[in-house]
TORRO-211752 format. One record per residue (C-alpha): x negated, y negated, z negated; chain; residue number from 1. Coordinates in Angstrom, 2 decimals, decimal comma. Last residue first. Layout:
TORRO-211752
SITE | x | y | z | unit | pos
SITE | X | Y | Z | A | NUM
...
end
This chain:
TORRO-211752
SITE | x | y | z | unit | pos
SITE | -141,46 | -128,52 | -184,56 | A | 139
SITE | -142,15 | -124,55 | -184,93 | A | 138
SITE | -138,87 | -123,36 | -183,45 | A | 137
SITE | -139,19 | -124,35 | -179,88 | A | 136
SITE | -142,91 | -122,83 | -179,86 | A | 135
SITE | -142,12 | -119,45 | -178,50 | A | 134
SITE | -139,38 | -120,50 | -176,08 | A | 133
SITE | -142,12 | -122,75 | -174,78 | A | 132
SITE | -144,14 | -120,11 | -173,51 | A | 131
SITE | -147,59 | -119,83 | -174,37 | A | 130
SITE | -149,51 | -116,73 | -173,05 | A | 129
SITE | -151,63 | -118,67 | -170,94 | A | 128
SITE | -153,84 | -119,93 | -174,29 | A | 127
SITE | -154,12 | -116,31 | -175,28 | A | 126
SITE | -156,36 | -115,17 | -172,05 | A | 125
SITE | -154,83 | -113,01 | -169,35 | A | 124
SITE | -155,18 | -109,28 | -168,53 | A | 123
SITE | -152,47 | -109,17 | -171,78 | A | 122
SITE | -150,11 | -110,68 | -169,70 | A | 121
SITE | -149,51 | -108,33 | -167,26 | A | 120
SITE | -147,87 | -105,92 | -170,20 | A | 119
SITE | -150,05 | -102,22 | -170,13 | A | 118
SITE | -147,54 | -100,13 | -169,46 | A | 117
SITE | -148,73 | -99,16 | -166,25 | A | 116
SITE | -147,67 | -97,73 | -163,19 | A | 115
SITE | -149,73 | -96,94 | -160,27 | A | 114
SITE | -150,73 | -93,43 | -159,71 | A | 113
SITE | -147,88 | -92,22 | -161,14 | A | 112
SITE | -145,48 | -94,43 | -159,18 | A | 111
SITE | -147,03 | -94,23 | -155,84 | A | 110
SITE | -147,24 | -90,70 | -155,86 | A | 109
SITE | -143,83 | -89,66 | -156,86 | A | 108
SITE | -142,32 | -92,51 | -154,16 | A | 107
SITE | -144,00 | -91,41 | -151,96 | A | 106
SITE | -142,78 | -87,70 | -152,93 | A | 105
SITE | -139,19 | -89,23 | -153,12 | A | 104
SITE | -139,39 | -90,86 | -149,59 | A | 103
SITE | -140,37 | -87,10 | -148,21 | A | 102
SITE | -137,46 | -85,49 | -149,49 | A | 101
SITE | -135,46 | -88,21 | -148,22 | A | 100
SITE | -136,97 | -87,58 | -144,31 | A | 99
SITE | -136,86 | -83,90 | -145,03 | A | 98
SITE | -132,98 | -83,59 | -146,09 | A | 97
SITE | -132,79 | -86,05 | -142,27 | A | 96
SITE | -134,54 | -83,89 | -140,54 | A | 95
SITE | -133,01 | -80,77 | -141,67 | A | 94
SITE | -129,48 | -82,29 | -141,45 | A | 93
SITE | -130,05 | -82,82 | -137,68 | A | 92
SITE | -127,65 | -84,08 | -135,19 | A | 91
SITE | -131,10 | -85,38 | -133,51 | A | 90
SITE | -129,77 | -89,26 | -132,36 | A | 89
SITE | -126,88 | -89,59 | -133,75 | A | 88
SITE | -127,72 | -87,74 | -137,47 | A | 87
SITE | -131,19 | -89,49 | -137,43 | A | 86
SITE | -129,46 | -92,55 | -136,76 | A | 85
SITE | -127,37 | -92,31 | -139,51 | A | 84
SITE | -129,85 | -91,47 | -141,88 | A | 83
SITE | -131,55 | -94,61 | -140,99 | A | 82
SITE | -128,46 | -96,43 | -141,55 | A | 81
SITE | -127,55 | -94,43 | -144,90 | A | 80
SITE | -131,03 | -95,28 | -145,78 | A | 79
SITE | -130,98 | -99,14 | -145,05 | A | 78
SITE | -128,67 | -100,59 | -147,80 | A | 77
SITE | -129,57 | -97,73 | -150,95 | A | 76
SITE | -133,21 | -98,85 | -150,01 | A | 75
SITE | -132,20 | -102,77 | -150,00 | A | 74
SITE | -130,65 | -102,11 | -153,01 | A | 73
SITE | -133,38 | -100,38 | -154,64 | A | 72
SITE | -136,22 | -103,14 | -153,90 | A | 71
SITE | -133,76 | -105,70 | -155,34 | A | 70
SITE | -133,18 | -103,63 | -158,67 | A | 69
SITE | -137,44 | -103,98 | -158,97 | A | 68
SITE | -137,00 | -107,44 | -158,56 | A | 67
SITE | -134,43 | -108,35 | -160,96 | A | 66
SITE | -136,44 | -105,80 | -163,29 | A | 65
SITE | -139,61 | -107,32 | -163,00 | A | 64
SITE | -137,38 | -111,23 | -163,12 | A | 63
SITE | -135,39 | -109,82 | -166,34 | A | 62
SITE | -138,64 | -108,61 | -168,09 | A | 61
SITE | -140,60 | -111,40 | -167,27 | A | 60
SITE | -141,80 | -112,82 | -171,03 | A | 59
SITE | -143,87 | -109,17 | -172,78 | A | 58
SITE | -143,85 | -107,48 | -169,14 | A | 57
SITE | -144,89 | -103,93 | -168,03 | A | 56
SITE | -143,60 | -101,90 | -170,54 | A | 55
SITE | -140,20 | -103,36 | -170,30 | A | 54
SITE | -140,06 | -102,63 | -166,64 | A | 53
SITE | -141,52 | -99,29 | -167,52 | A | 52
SITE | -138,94 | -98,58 | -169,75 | A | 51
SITE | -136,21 | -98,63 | -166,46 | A | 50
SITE | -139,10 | -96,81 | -164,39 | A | 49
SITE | -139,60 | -93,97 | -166,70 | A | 48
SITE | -136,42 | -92,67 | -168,44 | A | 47
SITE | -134,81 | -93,96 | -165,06 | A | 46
SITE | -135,81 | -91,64 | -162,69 | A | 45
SITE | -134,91 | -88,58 | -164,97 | A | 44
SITE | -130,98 | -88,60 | -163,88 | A | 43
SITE | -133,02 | -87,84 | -160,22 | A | 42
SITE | -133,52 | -84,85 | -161,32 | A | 41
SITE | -130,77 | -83,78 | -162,31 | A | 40
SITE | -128,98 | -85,26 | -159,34 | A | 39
SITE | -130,61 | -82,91 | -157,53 | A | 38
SITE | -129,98 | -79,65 | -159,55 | A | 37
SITE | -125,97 | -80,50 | -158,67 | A | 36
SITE | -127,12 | -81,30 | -154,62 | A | 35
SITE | -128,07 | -77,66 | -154,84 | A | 34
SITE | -125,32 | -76,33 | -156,80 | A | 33
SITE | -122,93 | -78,29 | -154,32 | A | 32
SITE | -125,44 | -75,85 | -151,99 | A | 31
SITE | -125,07 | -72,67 | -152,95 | A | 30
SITE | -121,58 | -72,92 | -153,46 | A | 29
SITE | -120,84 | -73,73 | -149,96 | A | 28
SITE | -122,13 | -70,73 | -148,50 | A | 27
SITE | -125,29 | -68,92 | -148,35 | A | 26
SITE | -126,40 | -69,69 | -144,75 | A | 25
SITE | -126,06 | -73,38 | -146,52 | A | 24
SITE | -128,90 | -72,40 | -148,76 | A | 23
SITE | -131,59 | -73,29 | -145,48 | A | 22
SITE | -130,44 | -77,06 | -145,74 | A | 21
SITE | -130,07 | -77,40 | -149,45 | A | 20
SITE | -133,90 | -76,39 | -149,93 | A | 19
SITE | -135,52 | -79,65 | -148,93 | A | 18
SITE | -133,40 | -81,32 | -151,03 | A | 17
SITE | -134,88 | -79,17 | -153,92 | A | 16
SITE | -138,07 | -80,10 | -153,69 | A | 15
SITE | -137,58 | -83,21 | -153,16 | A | 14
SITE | -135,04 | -83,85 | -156,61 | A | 13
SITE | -138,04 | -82,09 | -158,36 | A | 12
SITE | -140,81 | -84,49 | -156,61 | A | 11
SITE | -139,05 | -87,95 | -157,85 | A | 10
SITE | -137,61 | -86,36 | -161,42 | A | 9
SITE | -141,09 | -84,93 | -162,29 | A | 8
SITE | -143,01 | -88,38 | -161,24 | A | 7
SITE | -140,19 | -90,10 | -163,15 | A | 6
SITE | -140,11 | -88,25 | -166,19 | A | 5
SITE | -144,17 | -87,88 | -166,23 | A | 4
SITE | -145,13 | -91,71 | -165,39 | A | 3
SITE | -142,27 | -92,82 | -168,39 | A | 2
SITE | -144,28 | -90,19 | -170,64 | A | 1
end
């Protein structure tokens, strides 16, 4: 299910980003209601890849999910800068709507082809599984 919420919520919210350009001929209204249907979507992103950091882990949750919050701050850093250039250098919304659009089908693609919730640790044997946390109460 976590591979279906956020594969839906990725390729929705691109879908309909690449429609908010060609609705403003239709006023303004159009397209808040536009950006409205996107954040829908994207409100499904975390259903899957919030539980799949759980999923993924039995020990590492807070370093999978450290890491995986890093990856989206540097993305939330460097977009608006990218986007920014797009805007100086084309003054185009289009390319910029279609830029996005086309992050969130990569990112569609990538995470339902390669998510798991099988835990890491169960590719290992038993005896790498101990953690002391585990064995602090047995003394």
């Amino acid at each position: 299910r976590s591979r279906m919420f956020s594969g839906l919520g990725f390729s929705g919210a691109a879908v309909v980003l690449l429609l908010i350009h060609p609705l403003r001929l239709f006023g303004l209204l159009p397209c808040a209601c536009g950006f409205a249907v996107v954040n829908a979507f994207e409100a499904l992103h975390p259903a899957g890849f919030k539980a799949n950091y759980m999923d993924v882990t039995l020990f590492n949750g807070g370093m999978v999910s450290g890491a995986g919050n890093t990856m989206a701050s540097l993305a939330s850093f460097t977009l608006p800068l990218v986007i920014s250039h797009i805007l100086d250098s084309y003054g185009s919304w289009q390319l910029a709507f279609g830029l996005v659009a086309m992050i969130h089908m990569l990112a569609a693609v990538v995470f339902v082809s390669l998510s798991t919730a099988d835990p890491i640790e169960n590719k290992h044997a038993p005896s790498e599984l101990d953690s002391p946390l585990l064995d602090a109460g047995n003394d």
